[in-house]
C-alpha positions as CSV (number, residue, x, y, z in Angstrom):
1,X,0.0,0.0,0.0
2,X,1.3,3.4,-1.2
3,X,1.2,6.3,1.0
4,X,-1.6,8.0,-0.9
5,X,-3.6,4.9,-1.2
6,X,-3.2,5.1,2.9
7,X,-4.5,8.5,2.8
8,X,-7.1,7.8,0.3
9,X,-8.3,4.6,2.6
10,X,-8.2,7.0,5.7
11,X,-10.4,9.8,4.6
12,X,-13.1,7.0,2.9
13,X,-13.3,6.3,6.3
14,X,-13.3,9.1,7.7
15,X,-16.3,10.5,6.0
16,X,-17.9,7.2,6.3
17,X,-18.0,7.2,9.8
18,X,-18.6,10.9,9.9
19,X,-21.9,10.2,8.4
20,X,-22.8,7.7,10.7
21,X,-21.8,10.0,13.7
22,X,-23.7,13.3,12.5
23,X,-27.3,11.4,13.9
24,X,-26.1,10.7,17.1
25,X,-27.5,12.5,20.3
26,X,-28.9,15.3,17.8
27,X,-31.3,17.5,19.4
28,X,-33.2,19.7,16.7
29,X,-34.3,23.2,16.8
30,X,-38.1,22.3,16.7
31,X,-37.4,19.6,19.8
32,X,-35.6,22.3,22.0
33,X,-38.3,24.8,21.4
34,X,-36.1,27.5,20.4
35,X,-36.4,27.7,15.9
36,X,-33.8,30.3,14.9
37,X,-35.7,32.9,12.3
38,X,-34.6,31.7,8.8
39,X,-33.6,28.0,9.6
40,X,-36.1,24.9,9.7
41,X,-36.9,23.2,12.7
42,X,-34.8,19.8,11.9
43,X,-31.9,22.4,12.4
44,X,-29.7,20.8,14.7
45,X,-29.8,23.3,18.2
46,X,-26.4,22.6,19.2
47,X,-24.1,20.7,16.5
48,X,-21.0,19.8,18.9
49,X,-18.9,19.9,15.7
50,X,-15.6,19.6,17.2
51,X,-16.8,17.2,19.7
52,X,-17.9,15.0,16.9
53,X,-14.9,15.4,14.8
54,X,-12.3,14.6,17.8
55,X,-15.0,11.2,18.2
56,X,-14.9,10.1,14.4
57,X,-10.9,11.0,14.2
58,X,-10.7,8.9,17.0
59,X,-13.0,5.8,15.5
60,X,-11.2,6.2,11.9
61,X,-7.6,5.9,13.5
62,X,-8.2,2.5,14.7
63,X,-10.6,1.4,11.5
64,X,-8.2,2.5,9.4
65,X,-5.7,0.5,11.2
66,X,-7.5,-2.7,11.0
67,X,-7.8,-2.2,7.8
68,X,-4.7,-1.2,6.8
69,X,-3.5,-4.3,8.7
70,X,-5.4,-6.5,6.9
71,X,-4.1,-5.6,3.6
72,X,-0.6,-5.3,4.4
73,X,-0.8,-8.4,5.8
74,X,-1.8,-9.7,2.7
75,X,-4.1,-12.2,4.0
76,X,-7.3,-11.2,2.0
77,X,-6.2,-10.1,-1.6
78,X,-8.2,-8.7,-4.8
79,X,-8.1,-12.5,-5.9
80,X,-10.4,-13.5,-2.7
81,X,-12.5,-10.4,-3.5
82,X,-13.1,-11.6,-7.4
83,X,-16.7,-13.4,-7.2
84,X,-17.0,-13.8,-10.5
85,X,-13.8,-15.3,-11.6
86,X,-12.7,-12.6,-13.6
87,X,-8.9,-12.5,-12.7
């Protein structure tokens, strides 16, 4: 694995788990009671942004090492991933 192919793996996962994160413990405007003119009720009240970004940083770093593991390890290669018996 190249180093851009590392970097590449890390931020799939990074924005993979950031989309799984964003839902968590989200409190909307409309559920608070306090709508901001302008912005719809689903708004979040209070987004915790960095909060959440320190959380998925944390939870990419050790996917990303498992994963990274796994193909440098060589134990699952493109030739286990070919279902169709293309290669």
């Amino acid at each position: 694995m190249t180093i851009t192919s590392a970097i590449v793996l890390f931020a799939v996962i990074w924005f993979m788990v950031l989309f799984m994160v964003l839902p968590w413990r989200l409190t909307t405007q409309g559920e608070a009671g306090k709508v901001e003119p302008g912005t719809p009720e689903s708004a979040p009240a209070d987004p915790q942004m960095g909060r959440r970004i320190k959380l998925v940083t944390a939870i990419a770093v050790v996917l990303w090492a498992l994963v990274a593991g796994v193909i440098l390890s060589g134990r699952i290669g493109i030739e286990d991933l070919d279902f169709f018996n293309r290669m």
